[in-house]
C-alpha positions as CSV (number, residue, x, y, z in Angstrom):
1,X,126.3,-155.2,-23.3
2,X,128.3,-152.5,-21.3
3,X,126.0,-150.5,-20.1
4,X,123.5,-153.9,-19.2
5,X,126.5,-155.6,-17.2
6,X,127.5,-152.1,-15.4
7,X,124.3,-151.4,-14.6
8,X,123.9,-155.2,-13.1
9,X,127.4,-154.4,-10.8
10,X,126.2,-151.2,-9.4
11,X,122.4,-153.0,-8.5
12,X,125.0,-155.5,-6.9
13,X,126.9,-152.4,-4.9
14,X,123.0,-151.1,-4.0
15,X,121.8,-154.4,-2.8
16,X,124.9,-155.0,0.0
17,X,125.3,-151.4,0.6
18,X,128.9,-151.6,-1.1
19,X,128.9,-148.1,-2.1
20,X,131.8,-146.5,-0.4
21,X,133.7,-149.9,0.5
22,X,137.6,-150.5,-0.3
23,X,137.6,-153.2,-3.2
24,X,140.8,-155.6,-3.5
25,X,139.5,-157.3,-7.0
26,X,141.1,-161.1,-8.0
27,X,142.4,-160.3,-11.4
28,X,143.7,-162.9,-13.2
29,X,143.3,-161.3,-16.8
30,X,140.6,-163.5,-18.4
31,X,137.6,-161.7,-19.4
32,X,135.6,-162.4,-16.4
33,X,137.8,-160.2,-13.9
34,X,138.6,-158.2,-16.6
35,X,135.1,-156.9,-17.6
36,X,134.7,-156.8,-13.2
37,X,137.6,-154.0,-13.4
38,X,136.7,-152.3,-16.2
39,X,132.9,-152.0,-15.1
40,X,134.1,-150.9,-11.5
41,X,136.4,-148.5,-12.5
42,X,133.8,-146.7,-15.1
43,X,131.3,-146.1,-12.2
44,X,133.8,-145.3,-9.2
45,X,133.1,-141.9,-9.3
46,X,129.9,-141.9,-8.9
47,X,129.8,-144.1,-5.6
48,X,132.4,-143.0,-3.8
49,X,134.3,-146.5,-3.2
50,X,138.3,-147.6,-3.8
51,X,140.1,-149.9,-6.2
52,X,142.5,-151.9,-5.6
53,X,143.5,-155.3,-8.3
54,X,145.6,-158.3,-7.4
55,X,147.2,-161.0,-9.4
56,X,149.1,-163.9,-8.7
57,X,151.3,-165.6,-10.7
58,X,151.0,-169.3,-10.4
59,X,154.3,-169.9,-12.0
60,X,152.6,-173.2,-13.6
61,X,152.4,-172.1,-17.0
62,X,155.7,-170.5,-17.5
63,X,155.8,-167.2,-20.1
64,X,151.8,-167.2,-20.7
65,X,152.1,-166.7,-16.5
66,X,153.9,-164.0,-17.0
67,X,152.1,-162.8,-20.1
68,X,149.1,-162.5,-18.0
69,X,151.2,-160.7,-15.1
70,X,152.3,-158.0,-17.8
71,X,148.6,-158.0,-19.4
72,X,147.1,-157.3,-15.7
73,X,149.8,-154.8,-15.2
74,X,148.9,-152.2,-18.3
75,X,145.3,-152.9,-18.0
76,X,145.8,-151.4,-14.1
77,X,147.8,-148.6,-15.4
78,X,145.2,-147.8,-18.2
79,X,142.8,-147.8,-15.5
80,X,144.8,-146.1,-12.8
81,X,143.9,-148.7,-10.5
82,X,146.7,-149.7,-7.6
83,X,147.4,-153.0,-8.4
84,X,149.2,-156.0,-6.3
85,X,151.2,-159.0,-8.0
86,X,152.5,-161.9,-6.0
87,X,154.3,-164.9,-7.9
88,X,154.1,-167.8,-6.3
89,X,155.9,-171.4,-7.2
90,X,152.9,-173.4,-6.4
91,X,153.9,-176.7,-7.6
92,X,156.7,-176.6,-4.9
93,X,154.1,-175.4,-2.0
94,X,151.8,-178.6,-3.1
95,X,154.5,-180.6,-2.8
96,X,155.8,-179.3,0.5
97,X,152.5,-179.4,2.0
98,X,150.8,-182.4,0.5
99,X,148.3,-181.0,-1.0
100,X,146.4,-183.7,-3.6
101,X,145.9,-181.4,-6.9
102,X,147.5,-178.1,-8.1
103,X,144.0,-176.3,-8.7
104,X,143.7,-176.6,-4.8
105,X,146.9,-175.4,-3.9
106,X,146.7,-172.3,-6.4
107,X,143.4,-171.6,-4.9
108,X,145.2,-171.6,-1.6
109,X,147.8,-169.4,-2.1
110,X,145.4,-167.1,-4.4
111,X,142.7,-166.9,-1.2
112,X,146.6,-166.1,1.4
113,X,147.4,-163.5,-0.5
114,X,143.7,-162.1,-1.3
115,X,143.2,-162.2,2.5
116,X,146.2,-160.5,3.4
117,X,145.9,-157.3,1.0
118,X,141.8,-157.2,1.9
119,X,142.9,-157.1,5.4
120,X,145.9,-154.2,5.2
121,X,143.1,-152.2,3.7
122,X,140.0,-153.4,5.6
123,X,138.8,-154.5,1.9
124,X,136.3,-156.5,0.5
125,X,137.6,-158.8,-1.8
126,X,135.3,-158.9,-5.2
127,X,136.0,-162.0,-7.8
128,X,135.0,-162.4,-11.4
129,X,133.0,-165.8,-10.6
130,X,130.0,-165.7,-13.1
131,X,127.0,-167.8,-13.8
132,X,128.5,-170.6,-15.2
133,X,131.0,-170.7,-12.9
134,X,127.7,-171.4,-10.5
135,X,126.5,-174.4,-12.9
136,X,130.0,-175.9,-13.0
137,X,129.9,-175.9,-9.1
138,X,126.9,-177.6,-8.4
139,X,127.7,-180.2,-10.6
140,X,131.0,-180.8,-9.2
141,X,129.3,-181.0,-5.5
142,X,126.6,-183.4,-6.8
143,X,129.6,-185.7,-8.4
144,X,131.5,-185.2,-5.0
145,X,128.3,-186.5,-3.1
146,X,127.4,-183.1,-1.8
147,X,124.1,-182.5,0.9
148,X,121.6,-179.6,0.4
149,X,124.7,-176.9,1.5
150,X,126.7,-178.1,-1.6
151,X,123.9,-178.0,-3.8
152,X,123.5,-174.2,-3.1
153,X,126.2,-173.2,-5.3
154,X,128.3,-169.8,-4.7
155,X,127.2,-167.5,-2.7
156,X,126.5,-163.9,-3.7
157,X,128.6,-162.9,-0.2
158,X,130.2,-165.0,1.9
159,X,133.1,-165.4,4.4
160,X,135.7,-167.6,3.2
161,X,137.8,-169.0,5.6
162,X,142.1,-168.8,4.2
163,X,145.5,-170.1,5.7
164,X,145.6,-166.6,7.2
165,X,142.3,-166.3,8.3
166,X,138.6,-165.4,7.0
167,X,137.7,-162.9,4.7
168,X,134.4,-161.9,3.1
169,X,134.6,-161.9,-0.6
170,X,131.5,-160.8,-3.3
171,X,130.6,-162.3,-6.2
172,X,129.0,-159.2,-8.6
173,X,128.7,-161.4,-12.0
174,X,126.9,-164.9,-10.6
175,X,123.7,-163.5,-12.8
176,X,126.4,-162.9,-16.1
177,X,127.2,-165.6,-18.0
178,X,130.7,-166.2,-19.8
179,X,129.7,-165.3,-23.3
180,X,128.3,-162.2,-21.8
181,X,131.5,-161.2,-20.6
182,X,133.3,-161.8,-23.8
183,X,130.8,-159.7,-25.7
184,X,131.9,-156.9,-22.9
185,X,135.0,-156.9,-23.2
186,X,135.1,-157.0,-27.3
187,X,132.9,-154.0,-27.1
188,X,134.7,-152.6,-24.6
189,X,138.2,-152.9,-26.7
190,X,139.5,-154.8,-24.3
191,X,142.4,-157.6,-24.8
192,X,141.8,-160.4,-22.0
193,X,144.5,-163.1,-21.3
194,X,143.4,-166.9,-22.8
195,X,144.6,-169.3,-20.2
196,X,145.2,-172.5,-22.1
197,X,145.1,-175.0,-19.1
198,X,140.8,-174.2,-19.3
199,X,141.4,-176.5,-22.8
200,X,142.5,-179.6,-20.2
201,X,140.3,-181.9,-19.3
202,X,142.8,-183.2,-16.8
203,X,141.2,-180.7,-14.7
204,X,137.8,-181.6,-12.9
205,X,136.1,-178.1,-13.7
206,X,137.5,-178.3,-17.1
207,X,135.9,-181.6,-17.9
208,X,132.5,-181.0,-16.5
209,X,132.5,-177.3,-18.4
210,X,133.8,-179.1,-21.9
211,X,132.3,-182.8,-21.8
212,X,130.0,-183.0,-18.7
213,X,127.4,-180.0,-19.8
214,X,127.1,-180.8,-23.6
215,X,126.1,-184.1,-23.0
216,X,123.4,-183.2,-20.6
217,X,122.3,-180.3,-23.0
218,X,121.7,-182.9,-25.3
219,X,118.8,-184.3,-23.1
220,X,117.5,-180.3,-21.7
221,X,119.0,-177.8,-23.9
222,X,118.6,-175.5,-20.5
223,X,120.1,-177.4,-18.6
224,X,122.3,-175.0,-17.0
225,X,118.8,-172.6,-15.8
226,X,117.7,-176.1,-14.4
227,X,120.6,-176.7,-12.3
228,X,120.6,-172.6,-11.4
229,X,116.9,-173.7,-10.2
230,X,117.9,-176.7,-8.1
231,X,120.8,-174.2,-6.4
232,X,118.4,-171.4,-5.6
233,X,115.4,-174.0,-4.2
234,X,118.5,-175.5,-2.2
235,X,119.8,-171.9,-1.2
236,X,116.0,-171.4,0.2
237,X,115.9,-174.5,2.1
238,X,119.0,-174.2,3.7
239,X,118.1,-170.6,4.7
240,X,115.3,-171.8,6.8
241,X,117.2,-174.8,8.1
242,X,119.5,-172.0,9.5
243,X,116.7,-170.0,10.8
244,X,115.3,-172.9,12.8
245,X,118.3,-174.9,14.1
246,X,118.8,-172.5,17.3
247,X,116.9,-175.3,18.8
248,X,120.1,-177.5,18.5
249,X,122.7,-175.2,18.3
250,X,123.2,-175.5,22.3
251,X,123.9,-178.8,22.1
252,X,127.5,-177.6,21.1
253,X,129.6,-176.9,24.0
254,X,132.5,-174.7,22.4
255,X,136.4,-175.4,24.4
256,X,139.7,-174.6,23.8
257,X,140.5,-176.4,20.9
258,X,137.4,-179.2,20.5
259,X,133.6,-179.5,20.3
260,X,131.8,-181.5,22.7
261,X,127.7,-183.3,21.9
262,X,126.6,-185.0,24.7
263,X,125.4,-188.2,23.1
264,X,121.8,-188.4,25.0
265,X,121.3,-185.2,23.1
266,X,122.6,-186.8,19.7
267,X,120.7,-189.8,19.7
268,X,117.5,-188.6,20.8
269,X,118.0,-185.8,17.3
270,X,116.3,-186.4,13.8
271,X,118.7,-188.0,11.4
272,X,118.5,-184.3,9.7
273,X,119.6,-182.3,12.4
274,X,122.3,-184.4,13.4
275,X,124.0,-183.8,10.2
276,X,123.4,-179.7,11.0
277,X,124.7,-180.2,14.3
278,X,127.8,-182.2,13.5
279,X,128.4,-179.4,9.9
280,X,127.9,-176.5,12.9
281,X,130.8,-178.2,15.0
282,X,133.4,-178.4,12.6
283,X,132.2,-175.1,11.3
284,X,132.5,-173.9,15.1
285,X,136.0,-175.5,15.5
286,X,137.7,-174.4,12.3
287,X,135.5,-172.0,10.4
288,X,134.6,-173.6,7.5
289,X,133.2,-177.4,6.4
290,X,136.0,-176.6,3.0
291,X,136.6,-180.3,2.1
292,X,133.9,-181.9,4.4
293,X,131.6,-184.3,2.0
294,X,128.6,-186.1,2.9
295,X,130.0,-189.0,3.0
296,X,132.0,-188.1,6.3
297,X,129.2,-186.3,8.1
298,X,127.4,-190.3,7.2
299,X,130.7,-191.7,8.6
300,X,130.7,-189.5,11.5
301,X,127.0,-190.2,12.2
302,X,127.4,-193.8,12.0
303,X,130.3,-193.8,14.4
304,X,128.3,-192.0,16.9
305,X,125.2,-194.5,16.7
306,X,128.2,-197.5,17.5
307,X,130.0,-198.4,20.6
308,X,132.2,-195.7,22.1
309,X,135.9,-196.2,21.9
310,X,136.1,-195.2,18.5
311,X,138.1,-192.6,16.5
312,X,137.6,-191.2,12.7
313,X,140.0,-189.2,11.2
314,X,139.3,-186.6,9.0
315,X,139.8,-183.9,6.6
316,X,141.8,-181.0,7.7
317,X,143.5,-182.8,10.7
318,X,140.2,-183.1,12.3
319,X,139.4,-186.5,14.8
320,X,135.9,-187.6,15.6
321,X,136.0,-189.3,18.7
322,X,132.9,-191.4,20.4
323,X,133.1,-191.8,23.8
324,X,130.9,-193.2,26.7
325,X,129.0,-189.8,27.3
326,X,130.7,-187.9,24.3
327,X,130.9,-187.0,21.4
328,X,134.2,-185.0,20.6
329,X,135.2,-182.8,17.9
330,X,139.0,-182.2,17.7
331,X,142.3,-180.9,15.9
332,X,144.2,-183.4,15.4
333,X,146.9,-183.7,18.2
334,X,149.1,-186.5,19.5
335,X,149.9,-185.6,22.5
336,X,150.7,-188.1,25.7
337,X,147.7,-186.5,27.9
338,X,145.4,-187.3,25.0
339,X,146.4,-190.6,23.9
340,X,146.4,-191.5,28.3
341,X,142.5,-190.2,28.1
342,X,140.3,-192.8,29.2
343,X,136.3,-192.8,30.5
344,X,135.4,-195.4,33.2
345,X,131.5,-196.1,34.2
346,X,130.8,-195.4,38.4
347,X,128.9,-198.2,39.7
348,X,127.0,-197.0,42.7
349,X,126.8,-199.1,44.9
350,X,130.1,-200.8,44.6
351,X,133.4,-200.3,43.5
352,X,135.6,-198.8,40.1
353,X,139.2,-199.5,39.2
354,X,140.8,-197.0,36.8
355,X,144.2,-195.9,36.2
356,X,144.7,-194.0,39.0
357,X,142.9,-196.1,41.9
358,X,139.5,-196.9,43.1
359,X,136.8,-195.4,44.2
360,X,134.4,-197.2,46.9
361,X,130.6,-196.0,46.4
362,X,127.5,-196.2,48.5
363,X,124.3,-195.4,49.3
364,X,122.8,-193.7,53.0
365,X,120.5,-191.7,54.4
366,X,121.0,-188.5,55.7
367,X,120.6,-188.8,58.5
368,X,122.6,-192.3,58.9
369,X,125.7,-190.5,56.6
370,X,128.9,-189.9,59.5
371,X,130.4,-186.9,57.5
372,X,134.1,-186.2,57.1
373,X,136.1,-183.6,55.7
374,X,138.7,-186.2,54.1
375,X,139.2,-184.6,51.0
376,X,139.3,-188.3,49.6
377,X,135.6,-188.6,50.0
378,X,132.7,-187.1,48.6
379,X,129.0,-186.7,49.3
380,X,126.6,-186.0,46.7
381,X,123.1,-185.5,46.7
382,X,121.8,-188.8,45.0
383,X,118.4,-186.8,43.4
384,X,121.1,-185.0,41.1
385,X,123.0,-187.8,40.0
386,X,121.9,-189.9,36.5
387,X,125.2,-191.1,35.2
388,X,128.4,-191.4,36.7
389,X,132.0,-191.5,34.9
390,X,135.6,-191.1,34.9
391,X,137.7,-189.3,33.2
392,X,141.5,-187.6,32.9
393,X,140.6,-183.7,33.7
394,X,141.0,-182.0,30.5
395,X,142.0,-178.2,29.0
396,X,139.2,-175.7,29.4
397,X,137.6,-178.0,32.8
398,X,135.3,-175.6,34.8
399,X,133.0,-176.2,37.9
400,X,132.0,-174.7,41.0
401,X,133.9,-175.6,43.7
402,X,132.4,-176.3,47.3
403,X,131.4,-173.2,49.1
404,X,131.5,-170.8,46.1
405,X,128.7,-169.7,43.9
406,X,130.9,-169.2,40.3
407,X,132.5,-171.2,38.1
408,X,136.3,-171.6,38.1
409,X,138.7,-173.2,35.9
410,X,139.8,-176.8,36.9
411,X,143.5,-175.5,36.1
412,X,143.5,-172.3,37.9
413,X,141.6,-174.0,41.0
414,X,144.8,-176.4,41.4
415,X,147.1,-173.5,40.9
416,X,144.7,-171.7,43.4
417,X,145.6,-174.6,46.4
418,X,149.1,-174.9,45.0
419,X,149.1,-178.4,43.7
420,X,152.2,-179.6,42.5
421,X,152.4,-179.7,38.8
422,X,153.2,-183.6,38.7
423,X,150.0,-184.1,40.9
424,X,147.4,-182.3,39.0
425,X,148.2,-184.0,35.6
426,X,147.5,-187.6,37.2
427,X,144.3,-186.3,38.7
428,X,140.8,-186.8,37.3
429,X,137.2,-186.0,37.6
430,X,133.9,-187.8,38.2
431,X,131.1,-186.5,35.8
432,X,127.7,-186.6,35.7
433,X,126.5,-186.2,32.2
434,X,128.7,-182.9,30.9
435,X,128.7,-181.5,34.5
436,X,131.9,-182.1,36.8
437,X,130.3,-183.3,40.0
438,X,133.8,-183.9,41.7
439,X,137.4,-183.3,41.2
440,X,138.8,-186.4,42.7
441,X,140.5,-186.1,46.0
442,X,140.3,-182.5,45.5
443,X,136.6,-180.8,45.8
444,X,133.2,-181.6,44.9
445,X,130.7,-179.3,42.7
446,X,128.7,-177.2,44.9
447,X,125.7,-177.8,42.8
448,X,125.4,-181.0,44.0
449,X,126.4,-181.0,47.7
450,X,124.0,-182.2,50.1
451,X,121.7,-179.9,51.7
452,X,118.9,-180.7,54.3
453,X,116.3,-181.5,52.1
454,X,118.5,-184.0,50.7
455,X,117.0,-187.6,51.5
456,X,119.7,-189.9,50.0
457,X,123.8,-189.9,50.1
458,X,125.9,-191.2,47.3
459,X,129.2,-191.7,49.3
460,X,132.1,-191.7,47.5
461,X,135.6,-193.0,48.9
462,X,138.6,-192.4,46.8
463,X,141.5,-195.0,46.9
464,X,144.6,-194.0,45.5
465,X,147.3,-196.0,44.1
């Protein structure tokens, strides 16, 4: 069994081109990280890479914590492998930041601390997770109400977004089960750390690995290679989903702190892809869809397809926000400019109220248009215009401002023509579609100035309060 698993870690190492990385392994002192150290270390020599272990104590199960601390500790020195130990009073940091179970807030402070040795030694962080780790995960996805990304399982590599930041962590066991690791480290004359909690089923993971996979071994005795099936078929599908959604991937316009789908590009999407696009926004915004279910990316969806004005609050201090043109992606944030944001339909011809005045709209010809450099009105080439509306001006604005050729930041314009700071936050913009045709009272878009093959004037007179 040694030399089989050992020769399965160092395929691993070949595959990803691991050879002569800097390892931080997540030892917790059961067999699975265990038989992970033990199999690095014996094979270090001959690839040319570094060890490092870490362990944190949970300080949730009081002197078997610390049993395991002291078992991780001689192991390390047996192995003359560096070794890192944090303990942490998790129960208090799930209470102080509300966090709903004490298996997510371990993993949190486990991931913190993982990320911030891997990144002091430009590591890779390597965990013991094995094959029925895998099975366990699926399941709990499918239970959860999971879409084809949950039902691809763990990933042999992949960047996992902590507290402190991302960090790519490896997963050299996913084709070793659990028994296989026992018989390792028996052979091996190794002494791994039983952690009693895995007899709970309080835990979710616990009850789906003791009660939830017996019973369905009862009906397909393999049922764990069936659901190892199902999460490669899924991992296959979703790779070519990623490989083809380019296509919709510029629907995302990327500010300062949100994500903003026009909704004429939404709706006009395939059911499908608008669940991509919306998984590829919050993944754009935070980094990770980490406690994003299906049943918020329906929720979301269905939002969008309603009337605007509406607001879903999500996981992670994430909004979804549905507005006339928009569809916004945001953190969370209370402040009096956002909770002030409006968005007011142009009529043209005619004329719009909104909270800062009224604008007067019309339609000439060229040649019929008396032109004035009143920076309260505006003249825009009708051809170019499809949809008008108002809006507050926002952080992370840009357009091109009459006369120049390059795009400017709203902000920096008004700091440019020394606006007062009280004046520009009541100011607003007029949009067409994403694009900021004019910034009221202010300047209009170049793009859409007249020129003389223009043949009709939208004429735009603002009245302030």
């Amino acid at each position: 069994m040694i030399e089989d698993i050992v020769k399965r870690v160092q395929d691993f190492l070949d595959e990803y081109s691991f050879r002569d990385a800097v390892f931080v392994v997540a030892t917790s002192g059961g067999s699975d990280s265990v038989c992970l150290l033990h199999a690095l270390s014996s094979i270090r020599n001959n690839n040319g890479f570094t060890l490092y272990a870490v362990h944190v104590n949970h300080m949730i199960r009081g002197e078997e914590a610390d049993r395991d601390e002291a078992s991780v500790r001689k192991l390390c020195r047996k192995l003359d492998i560096p070794c890192f130990v944090k303990k942490a009073d998790v129960p208090k940091f799930r209470e102080e930041n509300n966090i709903s179970s004490l298996e997510e807030a371990a993993r949190i402070v486990r991931y913190n601390y993982l990320h911030d040795i891997a990144e002091k030694h430009n590591a890779v962080v390597l965990t013991g997770h094995n094959k029925d780790d895998n099975v366990e995960t699926v399941l709990m996805h499918i239970i959860r109400g999971c879409g084809i990304n949950g039902l691809t399982g763990l990933s042999a590599v992949s960047d996992v977004q902590t507290q402190n930041g991302p960090v790519k962590v490896a997963r050299p066991l996913l084709t070793t089960g659990k028994a296989e690791t026992d018989a390792y480290c028996k052979e091996a004359g190794l002494e791994p750390c039983f952690d009693s909690t895995n007899d709970s089923t309080e835990y979710t993971r616990n009850k789906i690995r003791r009660e939830i996979i017996p019973l369905l071994e009862t009906i397909n005795p393999d049922v764990k290679t069936a659901v190892l099936r199902l999460a490669q078929i899924a991992r296959d599908e979703q790779q070519y989903i990623n490989q083809n959604s380019e296509r919709i991937v510029e629907y995302l316009d990327v500010l300062e702190d949100s994500i903003v789908i026009m909704r004429r590009n939404f709706d006009m999407l395939h059911p499908y892809a608008k669940k991509e696009l919306v998984r590829m926004a919050i993944k754009a915004l935070t980094g990770n869809v980490q406690d994003i279910e299906n049943k918020h990316i329906d929720d979301m969806i269905k939002l969008a397809d309603g009337p605007s004005g509406k607001k879903l609050d999500l996981p992670n201090g994430l909004e979804w926000l549905v507005e006339y043109q928009r569809l916004v992606l945001r953190i969370s944030n209370s402040t009096e400019e956002e909770e002030n944001y409006f968005e007011t339909q142009l009529l043209f011809p005619g004329e719009t109220s909104f909270p800062q005045g009224r604008i007067h709209a019309e339609i000439a010809d060229l040649d019929n248009c008396n032109l004035s450099k009143d920076p309260n009105k505006a003249y825009l080439d009708l051809e170019l215009i499809q949809d008008l509306y108002i809006r507050p001006r926002q952080a992370g604005d840009v357009f091109i401002p009459f006369g120049s050729s390059r795009p400017k930041k709203v902000a920096r314009f008004l700091m440019d023509e020394h606006v007062s700071k009280t004046e520009r936050q009541n100011i607003c913009v007029l949009c067409n579609n994403n694009d900021i045709v004019w910034l009221i009272g202010k300047r209009v878009n170049d793009n859409y100035k007249i020129t003389n093959s223009t043949k009709l004037v939208l004429k735009l007179t603002y009245l302030p309060l």
